[in-house]
mmCIF file of the N, C-alpha and C atoms, coordinates in Angstrom:
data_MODEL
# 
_entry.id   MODEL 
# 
loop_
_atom_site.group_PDB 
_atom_site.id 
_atom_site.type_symbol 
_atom_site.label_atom_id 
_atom_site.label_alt_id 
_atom_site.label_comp_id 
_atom_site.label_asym_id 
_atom_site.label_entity_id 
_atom_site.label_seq_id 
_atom_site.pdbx_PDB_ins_code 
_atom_site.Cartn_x 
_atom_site.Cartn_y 
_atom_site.Cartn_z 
_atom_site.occupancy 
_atom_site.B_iso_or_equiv 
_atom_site.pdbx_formal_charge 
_atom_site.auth_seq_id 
_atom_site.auth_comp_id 
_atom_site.auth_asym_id 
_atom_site.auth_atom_id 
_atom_site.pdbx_PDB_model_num 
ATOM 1   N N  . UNK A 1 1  ? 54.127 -5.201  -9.024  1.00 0.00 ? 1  UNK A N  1 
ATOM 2   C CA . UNK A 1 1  ? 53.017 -5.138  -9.940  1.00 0.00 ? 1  UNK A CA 1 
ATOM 3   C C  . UNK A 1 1  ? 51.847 -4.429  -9.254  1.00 0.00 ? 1  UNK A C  1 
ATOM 4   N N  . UNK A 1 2  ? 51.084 -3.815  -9.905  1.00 0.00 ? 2  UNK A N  1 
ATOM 5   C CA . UNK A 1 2  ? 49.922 -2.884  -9.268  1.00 0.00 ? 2  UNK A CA 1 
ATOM 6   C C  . UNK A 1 2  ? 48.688 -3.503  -9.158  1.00 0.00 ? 2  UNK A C  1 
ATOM 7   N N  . UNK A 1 3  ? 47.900 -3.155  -8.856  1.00 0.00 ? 3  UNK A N  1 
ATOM 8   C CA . UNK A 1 3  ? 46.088 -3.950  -8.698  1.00 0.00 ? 3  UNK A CA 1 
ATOM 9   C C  . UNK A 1 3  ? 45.494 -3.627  -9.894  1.00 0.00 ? 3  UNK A C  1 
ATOM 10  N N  . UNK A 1 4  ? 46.045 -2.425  -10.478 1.00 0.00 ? 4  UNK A N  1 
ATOM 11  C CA . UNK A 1 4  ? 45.134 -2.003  -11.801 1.00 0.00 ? 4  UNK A CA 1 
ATOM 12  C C  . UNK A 1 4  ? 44.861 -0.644  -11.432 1.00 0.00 ? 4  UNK A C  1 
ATOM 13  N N  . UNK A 1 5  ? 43.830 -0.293  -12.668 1.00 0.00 ? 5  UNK A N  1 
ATOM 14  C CA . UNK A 1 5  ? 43.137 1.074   -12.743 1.00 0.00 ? 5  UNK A CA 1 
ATOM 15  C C  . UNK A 1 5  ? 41.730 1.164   -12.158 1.00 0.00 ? 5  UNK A C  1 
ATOM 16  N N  . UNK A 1 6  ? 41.313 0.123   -11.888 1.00 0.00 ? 6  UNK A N  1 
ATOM 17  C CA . UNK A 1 6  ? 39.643 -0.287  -12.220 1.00 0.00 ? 6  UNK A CA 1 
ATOM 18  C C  . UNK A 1 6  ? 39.594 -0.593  -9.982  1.00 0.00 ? 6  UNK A C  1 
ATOM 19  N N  . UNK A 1 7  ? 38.583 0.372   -9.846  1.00 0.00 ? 7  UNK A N  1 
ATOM 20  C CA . UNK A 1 7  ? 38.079 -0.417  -8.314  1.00 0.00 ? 7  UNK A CA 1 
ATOM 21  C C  . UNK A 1 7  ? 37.491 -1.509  -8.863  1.00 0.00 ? 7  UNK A C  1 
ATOM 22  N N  . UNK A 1 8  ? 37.314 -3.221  -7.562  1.00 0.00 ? 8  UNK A N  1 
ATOM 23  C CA . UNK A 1 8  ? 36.113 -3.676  -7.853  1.00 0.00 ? 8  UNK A CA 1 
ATOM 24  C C  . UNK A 1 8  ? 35.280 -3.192  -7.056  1.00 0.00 ? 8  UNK A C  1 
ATOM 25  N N  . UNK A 1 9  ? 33.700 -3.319  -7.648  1.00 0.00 ? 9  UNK A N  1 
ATOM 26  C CA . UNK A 1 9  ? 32.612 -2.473  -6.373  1.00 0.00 ? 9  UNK A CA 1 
ATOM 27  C C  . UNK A 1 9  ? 31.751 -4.102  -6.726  1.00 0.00 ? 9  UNK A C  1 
ATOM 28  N N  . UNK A 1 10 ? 31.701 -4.426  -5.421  1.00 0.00 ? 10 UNK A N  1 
ATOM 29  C CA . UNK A 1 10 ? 30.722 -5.519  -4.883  1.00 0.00 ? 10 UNK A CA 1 
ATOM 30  C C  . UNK A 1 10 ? 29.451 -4.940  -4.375  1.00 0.00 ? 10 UNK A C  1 
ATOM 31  N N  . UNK A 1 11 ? 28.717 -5.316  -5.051  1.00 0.00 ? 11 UNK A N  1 
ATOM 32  C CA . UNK A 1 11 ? 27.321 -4.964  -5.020  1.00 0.00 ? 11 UNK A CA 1 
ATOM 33  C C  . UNK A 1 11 ? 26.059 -6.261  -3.902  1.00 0.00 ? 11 UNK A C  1 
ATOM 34  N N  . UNK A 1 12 ? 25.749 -5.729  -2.891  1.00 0.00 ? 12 UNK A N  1 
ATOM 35  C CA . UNK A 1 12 ? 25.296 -6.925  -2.359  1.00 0.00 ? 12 UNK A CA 1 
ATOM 36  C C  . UNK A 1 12 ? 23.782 -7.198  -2.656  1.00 0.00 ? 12 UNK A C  1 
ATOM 37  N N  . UNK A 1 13 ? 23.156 -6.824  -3.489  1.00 0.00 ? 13 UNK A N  1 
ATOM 38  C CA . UNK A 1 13 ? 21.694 -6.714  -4.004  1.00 0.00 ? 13 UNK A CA 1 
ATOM 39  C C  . UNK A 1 13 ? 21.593 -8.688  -4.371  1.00 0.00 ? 13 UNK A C  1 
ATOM 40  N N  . UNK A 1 14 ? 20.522 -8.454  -4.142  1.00 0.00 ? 14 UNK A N  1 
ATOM 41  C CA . UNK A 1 14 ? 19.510 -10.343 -4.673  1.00 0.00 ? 14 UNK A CA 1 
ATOM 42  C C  . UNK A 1 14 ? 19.230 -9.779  -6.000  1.00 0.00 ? 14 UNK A C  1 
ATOM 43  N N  . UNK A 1 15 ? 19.159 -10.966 -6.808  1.00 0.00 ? 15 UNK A N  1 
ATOM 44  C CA . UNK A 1 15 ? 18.095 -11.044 -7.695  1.00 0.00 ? 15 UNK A CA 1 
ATOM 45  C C  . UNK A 1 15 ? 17.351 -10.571 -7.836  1.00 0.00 ? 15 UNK A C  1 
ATOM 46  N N  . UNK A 1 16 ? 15.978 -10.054 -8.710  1.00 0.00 ? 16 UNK A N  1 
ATOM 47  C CA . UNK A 1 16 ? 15.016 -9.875  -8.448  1.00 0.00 ? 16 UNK A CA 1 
ATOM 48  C C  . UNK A 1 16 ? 14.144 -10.511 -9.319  1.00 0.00 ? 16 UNK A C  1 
ATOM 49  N N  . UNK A 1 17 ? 13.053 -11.645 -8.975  1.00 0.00 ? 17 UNK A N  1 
ATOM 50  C CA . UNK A 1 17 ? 12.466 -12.525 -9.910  1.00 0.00 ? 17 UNK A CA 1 
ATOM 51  C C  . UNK A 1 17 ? 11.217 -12.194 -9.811  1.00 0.00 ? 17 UNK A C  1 
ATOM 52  N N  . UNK A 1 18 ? 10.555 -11.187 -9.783  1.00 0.00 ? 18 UNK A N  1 
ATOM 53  C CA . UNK A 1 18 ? 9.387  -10.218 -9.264  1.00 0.00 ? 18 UNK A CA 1 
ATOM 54  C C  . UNK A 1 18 ? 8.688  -10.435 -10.554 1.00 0.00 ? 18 UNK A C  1 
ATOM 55  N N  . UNK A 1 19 ? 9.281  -10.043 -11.945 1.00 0.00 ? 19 UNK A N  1 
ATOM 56  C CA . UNK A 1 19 ? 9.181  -10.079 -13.384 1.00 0.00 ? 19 UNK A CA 1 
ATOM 57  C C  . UNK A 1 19 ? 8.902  -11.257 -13.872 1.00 0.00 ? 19 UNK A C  1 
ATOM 58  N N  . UNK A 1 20 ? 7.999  -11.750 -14.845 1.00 0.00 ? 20 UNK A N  1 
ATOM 59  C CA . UNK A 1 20 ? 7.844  -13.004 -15.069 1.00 0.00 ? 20 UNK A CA 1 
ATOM 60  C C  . UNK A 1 20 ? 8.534  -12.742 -16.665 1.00 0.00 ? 20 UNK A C  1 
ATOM 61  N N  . UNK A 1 21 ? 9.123  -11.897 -16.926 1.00 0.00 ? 21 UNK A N  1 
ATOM 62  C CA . UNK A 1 21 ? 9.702  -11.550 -18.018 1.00 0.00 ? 21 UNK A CA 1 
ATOM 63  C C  . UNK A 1 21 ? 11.195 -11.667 -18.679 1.00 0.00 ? 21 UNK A C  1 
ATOM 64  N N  . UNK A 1 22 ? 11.845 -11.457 -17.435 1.00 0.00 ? 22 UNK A N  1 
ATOM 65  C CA . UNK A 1 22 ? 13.307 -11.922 -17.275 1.00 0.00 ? 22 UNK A CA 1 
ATOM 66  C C  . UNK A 1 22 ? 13.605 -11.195 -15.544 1.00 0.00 ? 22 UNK A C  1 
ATOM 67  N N  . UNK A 1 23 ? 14.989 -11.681 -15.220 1.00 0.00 ? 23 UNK A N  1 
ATOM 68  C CA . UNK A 1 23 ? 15.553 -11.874 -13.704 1.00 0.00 ? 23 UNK A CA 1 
ATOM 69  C C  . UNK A 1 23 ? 16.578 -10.811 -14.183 1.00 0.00 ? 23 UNK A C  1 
ATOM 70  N N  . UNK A 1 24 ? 16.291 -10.150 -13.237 1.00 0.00 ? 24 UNK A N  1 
ATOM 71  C CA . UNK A 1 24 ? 17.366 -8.985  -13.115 1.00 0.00 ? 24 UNK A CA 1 
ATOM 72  C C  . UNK A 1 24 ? 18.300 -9.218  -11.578 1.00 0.00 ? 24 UNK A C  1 
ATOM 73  N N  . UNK A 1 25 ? 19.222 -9.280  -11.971 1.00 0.00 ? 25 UNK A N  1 
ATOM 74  C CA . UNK A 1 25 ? 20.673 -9.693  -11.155 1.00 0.00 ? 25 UNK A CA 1 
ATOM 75  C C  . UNK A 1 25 ? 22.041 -8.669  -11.383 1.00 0.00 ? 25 UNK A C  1 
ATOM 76  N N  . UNK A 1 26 ? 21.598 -7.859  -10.549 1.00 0.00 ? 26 UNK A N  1 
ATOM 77  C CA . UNK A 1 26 ? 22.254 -6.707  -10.758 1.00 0.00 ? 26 UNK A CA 1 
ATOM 78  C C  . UNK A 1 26 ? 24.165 -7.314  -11.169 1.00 0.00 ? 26 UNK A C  1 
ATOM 79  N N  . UNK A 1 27 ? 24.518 -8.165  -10.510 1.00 0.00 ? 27 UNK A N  1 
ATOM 80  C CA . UNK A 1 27 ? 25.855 -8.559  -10.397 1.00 0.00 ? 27 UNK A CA 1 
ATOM 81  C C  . UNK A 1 27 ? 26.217 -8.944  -11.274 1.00 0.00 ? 27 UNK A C  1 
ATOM 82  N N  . UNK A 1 28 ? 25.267 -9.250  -12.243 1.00 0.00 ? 28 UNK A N  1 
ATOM 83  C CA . UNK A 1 28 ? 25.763 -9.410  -13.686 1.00 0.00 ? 28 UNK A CA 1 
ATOM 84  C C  . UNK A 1 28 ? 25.671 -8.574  -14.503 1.00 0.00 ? 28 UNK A C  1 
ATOM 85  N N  . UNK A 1 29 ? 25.070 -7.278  -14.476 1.00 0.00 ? 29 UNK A N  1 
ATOM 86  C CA . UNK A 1 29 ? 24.862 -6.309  -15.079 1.00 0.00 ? 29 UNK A CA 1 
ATOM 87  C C  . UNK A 1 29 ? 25.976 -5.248  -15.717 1.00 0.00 ? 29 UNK A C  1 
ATOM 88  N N  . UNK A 1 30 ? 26.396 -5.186  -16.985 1.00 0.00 ? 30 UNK A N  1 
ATOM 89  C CA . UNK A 1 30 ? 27.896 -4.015  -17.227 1.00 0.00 ? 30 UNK A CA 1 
ATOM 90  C C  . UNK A 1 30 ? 26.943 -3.088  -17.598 1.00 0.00 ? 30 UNK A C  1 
ATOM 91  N N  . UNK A 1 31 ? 25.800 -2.443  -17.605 1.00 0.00 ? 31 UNK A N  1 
ATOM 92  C CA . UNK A 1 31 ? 24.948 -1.475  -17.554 1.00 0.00 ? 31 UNK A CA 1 
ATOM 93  C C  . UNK A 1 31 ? 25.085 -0.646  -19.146 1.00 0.00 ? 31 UNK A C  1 
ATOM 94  N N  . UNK A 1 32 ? 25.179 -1.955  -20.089 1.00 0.00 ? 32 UNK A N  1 
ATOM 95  C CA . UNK A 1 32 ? 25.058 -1.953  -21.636 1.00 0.00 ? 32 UNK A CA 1 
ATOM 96  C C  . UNK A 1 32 ? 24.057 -0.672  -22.252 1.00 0.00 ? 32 UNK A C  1 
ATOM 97  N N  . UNK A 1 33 ? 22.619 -1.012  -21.435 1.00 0.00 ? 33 UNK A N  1 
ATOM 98  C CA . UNK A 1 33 ? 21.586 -0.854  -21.577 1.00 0.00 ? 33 UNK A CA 1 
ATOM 99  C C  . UNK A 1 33 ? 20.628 -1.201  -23.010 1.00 0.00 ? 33 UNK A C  1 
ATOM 100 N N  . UNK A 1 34 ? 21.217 -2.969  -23.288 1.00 0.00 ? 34 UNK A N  1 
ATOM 101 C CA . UNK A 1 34 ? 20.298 -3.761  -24.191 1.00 0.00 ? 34 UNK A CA 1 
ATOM 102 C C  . UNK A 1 34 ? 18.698 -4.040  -23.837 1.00 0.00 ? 34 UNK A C  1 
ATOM 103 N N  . UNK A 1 35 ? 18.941 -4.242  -22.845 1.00 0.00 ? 35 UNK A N  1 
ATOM 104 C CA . UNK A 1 35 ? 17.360 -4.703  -22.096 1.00 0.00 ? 35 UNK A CA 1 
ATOM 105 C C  . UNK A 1 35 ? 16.800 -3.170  -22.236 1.00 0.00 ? 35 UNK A C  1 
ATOM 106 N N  . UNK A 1 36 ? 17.070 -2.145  -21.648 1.00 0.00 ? 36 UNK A N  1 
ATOM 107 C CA . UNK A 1 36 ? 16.366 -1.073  -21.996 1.00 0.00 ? 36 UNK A CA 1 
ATOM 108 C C  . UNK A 1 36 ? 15.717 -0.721  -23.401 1.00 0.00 ? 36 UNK A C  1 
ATOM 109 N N  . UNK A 1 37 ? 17.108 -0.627  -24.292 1.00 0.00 ? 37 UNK A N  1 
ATOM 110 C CA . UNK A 1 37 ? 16.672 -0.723  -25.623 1.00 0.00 ? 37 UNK A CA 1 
ATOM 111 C C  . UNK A 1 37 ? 15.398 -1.271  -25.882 1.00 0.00 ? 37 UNK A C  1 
ATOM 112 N N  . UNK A 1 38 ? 15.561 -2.563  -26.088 1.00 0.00 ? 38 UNK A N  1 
ATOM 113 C CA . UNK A 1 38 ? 14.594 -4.001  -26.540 1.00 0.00 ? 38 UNK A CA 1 
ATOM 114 C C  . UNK A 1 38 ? 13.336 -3.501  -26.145 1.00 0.00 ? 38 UNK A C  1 
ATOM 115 N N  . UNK A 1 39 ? 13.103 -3.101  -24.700 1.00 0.00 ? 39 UNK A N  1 
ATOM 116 C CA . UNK A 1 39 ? 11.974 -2.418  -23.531 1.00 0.00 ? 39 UNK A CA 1 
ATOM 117 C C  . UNK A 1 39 ? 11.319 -1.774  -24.393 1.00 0.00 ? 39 UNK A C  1 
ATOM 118 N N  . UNK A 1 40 ? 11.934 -0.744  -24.987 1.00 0.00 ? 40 UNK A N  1 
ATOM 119 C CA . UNK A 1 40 ? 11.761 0.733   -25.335 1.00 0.00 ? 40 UNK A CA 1 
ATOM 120 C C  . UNK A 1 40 ? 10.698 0.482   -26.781 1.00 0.00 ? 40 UNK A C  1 
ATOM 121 N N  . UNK A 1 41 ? 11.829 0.565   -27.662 1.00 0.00 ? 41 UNK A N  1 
ATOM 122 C CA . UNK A 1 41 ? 12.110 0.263   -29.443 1.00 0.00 ? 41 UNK A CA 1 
ATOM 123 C C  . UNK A 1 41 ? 11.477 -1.050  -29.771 1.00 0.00 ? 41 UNK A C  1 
ATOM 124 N N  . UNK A 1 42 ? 11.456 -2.126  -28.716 1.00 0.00 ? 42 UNK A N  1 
ATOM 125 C CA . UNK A 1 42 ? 11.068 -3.336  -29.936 1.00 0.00 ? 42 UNK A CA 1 
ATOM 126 C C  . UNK A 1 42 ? 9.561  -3.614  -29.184 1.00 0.00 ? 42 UNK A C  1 
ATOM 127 N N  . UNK A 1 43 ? 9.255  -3.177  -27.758 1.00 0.00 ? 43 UNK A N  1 
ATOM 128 C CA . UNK A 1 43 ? 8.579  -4.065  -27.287 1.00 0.00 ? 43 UNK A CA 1 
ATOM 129 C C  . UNK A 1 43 ? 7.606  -2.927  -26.844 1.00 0.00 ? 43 UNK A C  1 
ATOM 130 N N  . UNK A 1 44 ? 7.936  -1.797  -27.437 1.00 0.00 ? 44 UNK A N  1 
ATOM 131 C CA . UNK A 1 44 ? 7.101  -0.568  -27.116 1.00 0.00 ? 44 UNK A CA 1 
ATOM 132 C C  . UNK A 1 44 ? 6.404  -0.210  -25.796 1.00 0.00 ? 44 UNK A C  1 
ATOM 133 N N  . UNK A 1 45 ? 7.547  -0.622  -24.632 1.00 0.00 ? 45 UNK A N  1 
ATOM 134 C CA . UNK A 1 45 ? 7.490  -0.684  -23.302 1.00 0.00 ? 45 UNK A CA 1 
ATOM 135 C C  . UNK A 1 45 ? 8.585  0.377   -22.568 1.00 0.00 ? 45 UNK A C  1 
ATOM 136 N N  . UNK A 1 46 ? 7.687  1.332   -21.690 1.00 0.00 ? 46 UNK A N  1 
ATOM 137 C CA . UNK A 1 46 ? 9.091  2.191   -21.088 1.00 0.00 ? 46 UNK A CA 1 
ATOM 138 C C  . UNK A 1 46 ? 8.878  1.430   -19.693 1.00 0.00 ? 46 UNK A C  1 
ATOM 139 N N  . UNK A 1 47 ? 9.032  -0.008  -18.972 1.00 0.00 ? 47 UNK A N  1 
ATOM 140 C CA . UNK A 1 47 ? 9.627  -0.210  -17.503 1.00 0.00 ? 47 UNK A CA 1 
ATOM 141 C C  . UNK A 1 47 ? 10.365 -0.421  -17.398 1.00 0.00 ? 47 UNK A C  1 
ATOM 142 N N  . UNK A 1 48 ? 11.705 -0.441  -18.259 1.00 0.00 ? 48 UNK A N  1 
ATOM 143 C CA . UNK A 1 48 ? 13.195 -0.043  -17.261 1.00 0.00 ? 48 UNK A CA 1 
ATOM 144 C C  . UNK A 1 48 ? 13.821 1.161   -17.634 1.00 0.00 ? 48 UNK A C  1 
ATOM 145 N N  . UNK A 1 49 ? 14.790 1.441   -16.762 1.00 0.00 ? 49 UNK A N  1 
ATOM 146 C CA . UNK A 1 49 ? 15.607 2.469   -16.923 1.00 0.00 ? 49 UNK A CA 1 
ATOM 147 C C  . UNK A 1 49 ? 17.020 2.977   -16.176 1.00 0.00 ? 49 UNK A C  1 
ATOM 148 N N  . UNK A 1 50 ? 17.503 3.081   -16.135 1.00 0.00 ? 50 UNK A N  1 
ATOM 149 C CA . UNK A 1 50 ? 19.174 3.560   -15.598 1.00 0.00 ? 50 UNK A CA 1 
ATOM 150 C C  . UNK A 1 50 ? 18.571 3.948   -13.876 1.00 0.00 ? 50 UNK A C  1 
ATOM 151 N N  . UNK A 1 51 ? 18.988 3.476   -12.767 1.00 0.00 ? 51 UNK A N  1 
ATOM 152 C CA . UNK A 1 51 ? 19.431 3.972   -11.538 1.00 0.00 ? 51 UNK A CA 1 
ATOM 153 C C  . UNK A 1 51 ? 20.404 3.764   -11.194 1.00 0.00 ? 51 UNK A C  1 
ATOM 154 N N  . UNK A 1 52 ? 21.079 5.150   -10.557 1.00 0.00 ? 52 UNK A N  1 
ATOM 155 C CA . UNK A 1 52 ? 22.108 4.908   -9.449  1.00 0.00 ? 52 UNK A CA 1 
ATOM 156 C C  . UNK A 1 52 ? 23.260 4.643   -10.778 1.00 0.00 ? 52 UNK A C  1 
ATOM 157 N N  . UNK A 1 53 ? 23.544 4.707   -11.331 1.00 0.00 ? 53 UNK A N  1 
ATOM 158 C CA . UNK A 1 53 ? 24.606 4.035   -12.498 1.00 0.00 ? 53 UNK A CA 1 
ATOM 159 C C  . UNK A 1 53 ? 25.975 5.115   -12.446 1.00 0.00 ? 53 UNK A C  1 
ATOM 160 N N  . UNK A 1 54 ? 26.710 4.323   -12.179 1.00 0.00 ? 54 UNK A N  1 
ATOM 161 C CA . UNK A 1 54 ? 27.992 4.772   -12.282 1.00 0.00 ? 54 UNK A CA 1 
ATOM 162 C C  . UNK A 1 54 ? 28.640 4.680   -10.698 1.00 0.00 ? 54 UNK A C  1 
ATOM 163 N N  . UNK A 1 55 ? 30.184 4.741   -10.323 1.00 0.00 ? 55 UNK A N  1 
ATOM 164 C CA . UNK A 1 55 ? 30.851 4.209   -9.490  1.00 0.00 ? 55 UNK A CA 1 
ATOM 165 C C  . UNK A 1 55 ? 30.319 5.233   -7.668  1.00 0.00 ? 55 UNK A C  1 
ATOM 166 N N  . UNK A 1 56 ? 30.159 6.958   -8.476  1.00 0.00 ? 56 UNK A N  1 
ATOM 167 C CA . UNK A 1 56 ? 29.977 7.441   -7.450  1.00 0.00 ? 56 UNK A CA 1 
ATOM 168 C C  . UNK A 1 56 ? 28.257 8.512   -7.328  1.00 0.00 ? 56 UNK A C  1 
ATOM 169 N N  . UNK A 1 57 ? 27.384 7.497   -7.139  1.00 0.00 ? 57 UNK A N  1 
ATOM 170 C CA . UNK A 1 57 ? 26.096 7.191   -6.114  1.00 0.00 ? 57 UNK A CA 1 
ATOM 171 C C  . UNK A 1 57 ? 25.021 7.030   -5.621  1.00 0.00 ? 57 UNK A C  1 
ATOM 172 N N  . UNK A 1 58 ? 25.823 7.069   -4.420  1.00 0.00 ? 58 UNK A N  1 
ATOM 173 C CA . UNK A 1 58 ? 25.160 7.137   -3.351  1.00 0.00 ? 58 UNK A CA 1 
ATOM 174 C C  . UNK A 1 58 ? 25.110 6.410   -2.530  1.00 0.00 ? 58 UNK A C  1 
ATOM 175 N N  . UNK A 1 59 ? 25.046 4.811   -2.814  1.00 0.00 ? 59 UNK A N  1 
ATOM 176 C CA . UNK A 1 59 ? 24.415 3.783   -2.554  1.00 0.00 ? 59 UNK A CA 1 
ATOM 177 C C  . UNK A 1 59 ? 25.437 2.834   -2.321  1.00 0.00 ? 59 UNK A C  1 
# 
């Protein structure tokens, strides 16, 4: 039987509870980009946005 198609990539980043708005925890993140949305469109806020996203980089 094989491992699959999919690397896992372990990400060793903390939390970050800096925000009194919500906790960003990268390790839970599938990089949807709902919270951006919401940011953007509902809350007429541009502070988040996509870094580093996707398997290859840099980082």
């Amino acid at each position: 039987m094989t491992d699959g198609c999919f690397r896992k990539i372990i990400r060793e980043v903390e939390p970050d509870y800096s925000n009194p708005a919500f906790i960003n925890d990268p390790k839970k993140c599938v990089l949807c980009g709902r919270c951006i949305w919401v940011c953007r469109e509902r809350l007429n806020k541009n502070m988040l946005g996509f870094v580093h996203r996707g398997v290859v980089t840099g980082w």
